[in-house]
C-alpha positions as a printed NumPy array, in Angstrom:
array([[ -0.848,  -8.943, -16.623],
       [ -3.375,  -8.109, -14.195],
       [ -4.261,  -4.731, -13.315],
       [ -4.109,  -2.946, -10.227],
       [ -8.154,  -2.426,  -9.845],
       [ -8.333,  -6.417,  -9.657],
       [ -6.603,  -6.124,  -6.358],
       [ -8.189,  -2.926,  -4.99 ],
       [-10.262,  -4.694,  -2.15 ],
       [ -7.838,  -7.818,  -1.725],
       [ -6.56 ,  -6.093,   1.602],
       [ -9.669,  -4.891,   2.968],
       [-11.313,  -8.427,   2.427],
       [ -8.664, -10.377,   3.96 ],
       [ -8.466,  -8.113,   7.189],
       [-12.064,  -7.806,   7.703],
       [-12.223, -11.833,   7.22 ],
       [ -8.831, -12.649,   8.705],
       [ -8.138, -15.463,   6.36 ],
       [ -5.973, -15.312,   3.903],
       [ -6.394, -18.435,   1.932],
       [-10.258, -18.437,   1.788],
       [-11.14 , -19.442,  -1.605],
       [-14.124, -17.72 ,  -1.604],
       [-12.256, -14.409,  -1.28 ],
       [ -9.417, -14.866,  -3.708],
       [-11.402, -17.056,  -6.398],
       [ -8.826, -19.641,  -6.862],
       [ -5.871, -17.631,  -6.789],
       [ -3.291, -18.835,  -4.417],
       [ -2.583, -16.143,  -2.192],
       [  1.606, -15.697,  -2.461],
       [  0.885, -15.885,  -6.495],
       [ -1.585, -13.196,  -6.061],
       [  0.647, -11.071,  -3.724],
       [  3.414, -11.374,  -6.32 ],
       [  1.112, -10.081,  -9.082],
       [ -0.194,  -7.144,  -7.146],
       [  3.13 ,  -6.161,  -6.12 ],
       [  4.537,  -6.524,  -9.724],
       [  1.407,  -4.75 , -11.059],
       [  1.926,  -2.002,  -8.754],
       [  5.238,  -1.682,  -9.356],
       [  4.285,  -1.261, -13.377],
       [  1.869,   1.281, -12.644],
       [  3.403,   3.285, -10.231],
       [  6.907,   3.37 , -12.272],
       [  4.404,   4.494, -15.687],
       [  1.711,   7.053, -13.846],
       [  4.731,   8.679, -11.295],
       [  5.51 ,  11.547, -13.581],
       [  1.654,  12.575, -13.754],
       [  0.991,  11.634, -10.461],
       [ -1.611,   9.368, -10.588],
       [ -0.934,   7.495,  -7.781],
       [  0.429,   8.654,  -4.238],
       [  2.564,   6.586,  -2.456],
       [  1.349,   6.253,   1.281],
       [  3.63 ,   5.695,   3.833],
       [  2.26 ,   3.944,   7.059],
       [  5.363,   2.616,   8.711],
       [  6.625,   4.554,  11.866],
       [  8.479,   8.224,  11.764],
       [ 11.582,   6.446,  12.671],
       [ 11.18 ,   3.469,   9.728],
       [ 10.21 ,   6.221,   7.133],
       [ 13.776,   8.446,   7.532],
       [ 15.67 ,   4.687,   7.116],
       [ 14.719,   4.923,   3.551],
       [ 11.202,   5.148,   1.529],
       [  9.931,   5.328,  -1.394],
       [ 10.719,   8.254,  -3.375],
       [  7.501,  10.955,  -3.174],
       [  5.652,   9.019,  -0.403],
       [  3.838,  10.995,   2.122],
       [  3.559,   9.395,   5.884],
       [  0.845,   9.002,   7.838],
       [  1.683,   6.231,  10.772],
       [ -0.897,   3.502,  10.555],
       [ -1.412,   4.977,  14.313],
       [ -2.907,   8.464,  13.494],
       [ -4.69 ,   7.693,  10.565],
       [ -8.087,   7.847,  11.818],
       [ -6.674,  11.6  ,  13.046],
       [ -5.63 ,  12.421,   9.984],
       [ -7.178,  11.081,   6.829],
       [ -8.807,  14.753,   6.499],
       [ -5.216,  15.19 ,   5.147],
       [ -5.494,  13.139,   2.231],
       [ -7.241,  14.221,  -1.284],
       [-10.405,  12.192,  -1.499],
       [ -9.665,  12.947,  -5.382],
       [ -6.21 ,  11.151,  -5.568],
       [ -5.708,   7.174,  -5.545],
       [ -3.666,   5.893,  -2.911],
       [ -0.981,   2.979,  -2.494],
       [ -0.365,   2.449,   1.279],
       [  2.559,   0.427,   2.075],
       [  4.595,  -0.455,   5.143],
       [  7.435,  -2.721,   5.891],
       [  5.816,  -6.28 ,   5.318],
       [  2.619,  -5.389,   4.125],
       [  0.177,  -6.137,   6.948],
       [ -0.562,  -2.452,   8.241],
       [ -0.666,  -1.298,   4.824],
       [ -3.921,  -3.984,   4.73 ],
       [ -5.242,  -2.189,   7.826],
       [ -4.731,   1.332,   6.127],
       [ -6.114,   0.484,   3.027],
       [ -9.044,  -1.131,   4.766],
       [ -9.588,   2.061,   6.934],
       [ -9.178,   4.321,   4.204],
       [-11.665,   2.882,   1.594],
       [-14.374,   2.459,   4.404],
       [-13.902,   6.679,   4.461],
       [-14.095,   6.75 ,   0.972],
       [-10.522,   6.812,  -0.682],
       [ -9.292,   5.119,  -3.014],
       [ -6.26 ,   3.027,  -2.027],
       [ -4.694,  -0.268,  -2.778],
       [ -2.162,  -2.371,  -0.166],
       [  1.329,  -2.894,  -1.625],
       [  1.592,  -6.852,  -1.413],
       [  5.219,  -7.529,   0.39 ],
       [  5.91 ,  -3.429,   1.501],
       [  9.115,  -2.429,   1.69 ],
       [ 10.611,  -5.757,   1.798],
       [  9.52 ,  -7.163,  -1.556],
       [  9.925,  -3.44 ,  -3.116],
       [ 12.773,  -3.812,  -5.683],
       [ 13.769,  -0.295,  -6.543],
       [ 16.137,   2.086,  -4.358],
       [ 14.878,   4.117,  -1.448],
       [ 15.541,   7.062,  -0.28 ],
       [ 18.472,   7.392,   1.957],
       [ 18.473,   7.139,   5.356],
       [ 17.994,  10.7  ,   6.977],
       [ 21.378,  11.178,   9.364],
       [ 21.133,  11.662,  12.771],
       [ 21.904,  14.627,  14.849]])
């Protein structure tokens, strides 16, 4: 299985380049396969390391996506005031951003590591996450 530091720039490479299925980016990897993996590596990772809290969960969907349901421990930052706000984050902790497809969780990871952090994109987000959420927060 691979690991989650094979896939640490995969985000930030295919944002900056905008192309998805350049060879030259993914070394012959087909990019769903490779998506697939992350996400299942992740997934292994996150479900071993969650007790010691090795990895923080990073939430970059909207306020209004995040109280339909997350993932359990995440901390939210919208994708929109992360520039305003990365001062937030431990520069000591390693960082899985995810959203609801995966495409601004690309953009946050891409941000992030040019400040420094480490942080991984969830391949898939929400959508291709297979465990339970939260519940939805009620409205008053």
């Amino acid at each position: 299985m691979a690991s989650s530091s094979e896939f640490a720039n995969i985000g930030a490479q295919v944002v900056a380049l905008d192309d998805a299925r350049d060879d030259t980016i993914l070394e012959g990897y087909d990019f769903a396969d490779l998506e697939m993996e992350s996400l299942k590596a992740f997934r292994n990772v996150f479900r071993s390391t969650r007790p010691t809290h090795h990895y923080v969960a990073l939430d970059v969907r909207l306020h209004e996506e995040f109280d339909e349901g997350h993932i359990p421990g995440a901390r939210l930052i919208p994708l929109s005031q992360l520039r305003q706000r990365a001062d937030e984050l431990d520069p000591a902790a390693r960082y899985v951003a995810y959203c609801r497809s995966g495409r601004r969780s690309s953009v946050a990871a891409f941000l992030l590591s040019q400040l420094g952090y480490d942080v991984v994109s969830m391949a898939g987000g929400v959508l291709a996450w297979g465990d339970p959420l939260t519940e939805p927060v009620p409205e008053d």
